[in-house]
C-alpha positions in Angstrom: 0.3 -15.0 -6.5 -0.7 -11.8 -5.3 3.5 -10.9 -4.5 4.6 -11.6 -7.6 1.7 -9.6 -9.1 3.0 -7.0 -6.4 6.5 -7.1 -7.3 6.2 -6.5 -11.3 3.4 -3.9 -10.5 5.8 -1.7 -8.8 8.5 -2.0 -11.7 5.7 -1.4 -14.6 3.9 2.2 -16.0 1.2 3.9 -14.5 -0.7 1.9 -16.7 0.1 -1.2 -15.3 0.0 -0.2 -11.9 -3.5 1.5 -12.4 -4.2 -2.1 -14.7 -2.9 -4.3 -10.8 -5.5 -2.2 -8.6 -8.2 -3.0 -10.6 -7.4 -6.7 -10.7 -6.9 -7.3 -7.0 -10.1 -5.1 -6.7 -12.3 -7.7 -9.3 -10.3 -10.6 -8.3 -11.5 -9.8 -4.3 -15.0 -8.9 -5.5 -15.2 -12.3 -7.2 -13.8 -13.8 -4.2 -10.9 -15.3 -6.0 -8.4 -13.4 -3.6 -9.3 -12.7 -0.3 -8.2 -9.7 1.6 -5.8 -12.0 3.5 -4.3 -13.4 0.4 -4.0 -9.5 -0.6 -2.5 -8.6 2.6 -0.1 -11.2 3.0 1.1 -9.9 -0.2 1.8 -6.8 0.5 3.2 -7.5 4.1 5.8 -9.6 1.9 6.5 -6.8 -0.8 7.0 -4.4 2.4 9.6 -6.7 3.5 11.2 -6.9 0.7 10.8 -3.2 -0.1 15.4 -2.3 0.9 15.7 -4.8 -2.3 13.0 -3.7 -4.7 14.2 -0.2 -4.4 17.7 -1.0 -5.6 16.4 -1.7 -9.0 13.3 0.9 -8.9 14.0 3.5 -6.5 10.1 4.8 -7.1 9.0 1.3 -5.7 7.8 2.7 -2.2 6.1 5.9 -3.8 4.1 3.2 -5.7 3.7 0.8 -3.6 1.7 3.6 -1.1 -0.1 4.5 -4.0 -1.1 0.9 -4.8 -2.0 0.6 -1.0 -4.3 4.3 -0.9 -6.2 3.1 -3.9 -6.9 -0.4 -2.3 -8.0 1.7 0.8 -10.5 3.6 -1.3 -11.9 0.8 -2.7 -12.5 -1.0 0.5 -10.5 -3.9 0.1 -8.1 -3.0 2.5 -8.9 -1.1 5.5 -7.0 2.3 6.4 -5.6 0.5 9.5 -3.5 -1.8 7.6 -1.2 1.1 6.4 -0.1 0.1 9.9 1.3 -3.1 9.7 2.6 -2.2 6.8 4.8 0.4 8.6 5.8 -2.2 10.9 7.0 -4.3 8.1 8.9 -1.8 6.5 12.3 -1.3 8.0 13.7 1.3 6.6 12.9 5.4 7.8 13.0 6.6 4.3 11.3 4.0 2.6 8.4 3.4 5.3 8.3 7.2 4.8 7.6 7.1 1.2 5.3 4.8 1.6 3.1 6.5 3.9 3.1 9.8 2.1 2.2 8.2 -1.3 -0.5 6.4 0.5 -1.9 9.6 2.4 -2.0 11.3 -1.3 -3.8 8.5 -2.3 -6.4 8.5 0.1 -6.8 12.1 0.0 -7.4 12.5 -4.1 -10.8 9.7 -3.5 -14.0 10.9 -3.1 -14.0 9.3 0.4 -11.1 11.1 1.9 -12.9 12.7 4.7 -14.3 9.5 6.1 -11.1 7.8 5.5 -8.7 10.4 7.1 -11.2 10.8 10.3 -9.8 7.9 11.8 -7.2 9.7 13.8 -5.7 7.1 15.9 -5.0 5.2 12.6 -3.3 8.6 11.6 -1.2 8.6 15.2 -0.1 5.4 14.9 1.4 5.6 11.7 3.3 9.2 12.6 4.4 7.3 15.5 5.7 4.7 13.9 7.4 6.6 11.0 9.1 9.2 14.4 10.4 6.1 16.5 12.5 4.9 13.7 
């Protein structure tokens, strides 16, 4: 459920996209979705990121958004941005993703906190130089 919800997301208005975040975000405080359910999704959308972009090449820059905003509201933690990364093949893409999901983070009003977590931030500027 939570890829296919995922999938149209990323193809939809702002509105839409805005209108997904606050669903996962009731549908994990209600305990309908669990983080894992969430995550899975996502690790699937990032691995088929190469093909979403061919019809939506703003896909990534959303899908980072999607993935900041889920960060601020603490149903995803910051460290999952890198498995994400992992998941995401290609350089450009993963790179995209990142910096959507950095500009995410850093607009909420628990940026500071968030972004403190160097090695989380390492790991992903690793990742995103290795490839």
């Amino acid at each position: 459920m939570a890829i296919t919800i995922l999938l149209e997301s990323l193809e939809g208005q702002q509105r839409e996209r805005d209108l997904v975040k606050k669903l996962f975000v009731h549908l994990w405080a209600e305990k309908v979705l669990s983080d894992k359910d969430i995550k899975a999704g996502m690790i699937l959308t990032s691995e088929q990121l190469e093909d979403v972009v061919l019809d939506n090449p703003s896909a990534p820059k959303h899908f980072g958004d999607l993935i900041g905003k889920l960060i601020l509201s603490d149903v995803i933690e910051f460290g999952f941005l890198v498995d994400v990364l992992k998941k995401t093949e290609d350089t450009f893409l993963k790179r995209q993703v990142y910096d959507s999901a950095l500009r995410a983070v850093k607009s909420g009003p628990n940026a500071q906190s968030v972004l403190s977590q160097q090695a989380i931030l390492d790991e992903c500027e690793r990742l995103l130089a290795s490839t």
